[in-house]
N, C-alpha and C positions, 0 to 999 in steps of 0.2 A: 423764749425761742426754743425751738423743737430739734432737736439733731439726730431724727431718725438714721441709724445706720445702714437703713436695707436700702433708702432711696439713691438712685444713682446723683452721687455731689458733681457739683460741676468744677472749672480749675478755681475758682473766686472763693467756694464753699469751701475746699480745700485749704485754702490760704486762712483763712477766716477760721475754721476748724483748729488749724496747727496754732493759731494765737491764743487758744481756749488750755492750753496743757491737757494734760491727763484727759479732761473728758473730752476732748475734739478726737480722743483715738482713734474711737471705732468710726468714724465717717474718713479718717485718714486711711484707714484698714481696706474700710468700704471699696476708698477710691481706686486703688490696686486691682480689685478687679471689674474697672469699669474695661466696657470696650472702645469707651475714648482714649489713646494714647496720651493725650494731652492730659489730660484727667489722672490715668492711670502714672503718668511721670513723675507728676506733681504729689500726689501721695508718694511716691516713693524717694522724691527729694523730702519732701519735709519729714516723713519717718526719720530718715538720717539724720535730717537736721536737730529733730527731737533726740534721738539718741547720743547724741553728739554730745548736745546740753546739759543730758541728765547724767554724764561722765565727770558734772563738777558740782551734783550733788551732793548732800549730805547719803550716806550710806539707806536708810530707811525712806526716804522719799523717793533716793532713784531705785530701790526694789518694790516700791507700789507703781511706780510705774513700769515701767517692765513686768512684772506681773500683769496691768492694765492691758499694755500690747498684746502679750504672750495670750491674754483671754479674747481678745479681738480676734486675736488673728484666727485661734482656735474655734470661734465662731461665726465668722466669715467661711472657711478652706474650704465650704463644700461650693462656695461661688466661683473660686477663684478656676481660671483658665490658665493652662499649663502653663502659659509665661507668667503670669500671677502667683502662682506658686515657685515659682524659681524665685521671683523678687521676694517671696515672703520669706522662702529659707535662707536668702543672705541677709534678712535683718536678724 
């Protein structure tokens, strides 16, 4: 299965994505700046939720992923729409 991050996800992909870890990021990333709200919510709950998680990692796994984010997000920003960018600098 394919998890293009350019394509706009929907809320289901989203959900489906966040169960994938690490590599479901960039379509979580994606989802932020979709211009479905619902869409775009949902990436931003479950980013949190991710980051939440990887707070009871071991030290090396939760800095590959954070690392992972931090390159999503960096590869995304030029999509992102000014409230999309405000949600990305509070993660």
């Amino acid at each position: 299965m394919s998890w293009a991050p350019r394509s706009l996800p929907t809320s289901s992909r989203v959900a489906s994505s966040a169960r994938l870890g690490r590599p479901g990021i960039p379509v979580l990333v994606a989802a932020l700046a979709s211009p479905r709200e619902s869409v775009a919510k949902a990436g931003r709950l479950w980013l949190d939720r991710q980051l939440r998680g990887w707070e009871n990692l071991s030290n090396p796994d939760a800095q590959r992923n954070v690392a992972a984010l931090a390159e999503a997000l960096a590869a995304e920003q030029d999509a992102f729409s000014p409230a999309a960018r405000l949600d990305a600098a509070r993660i």
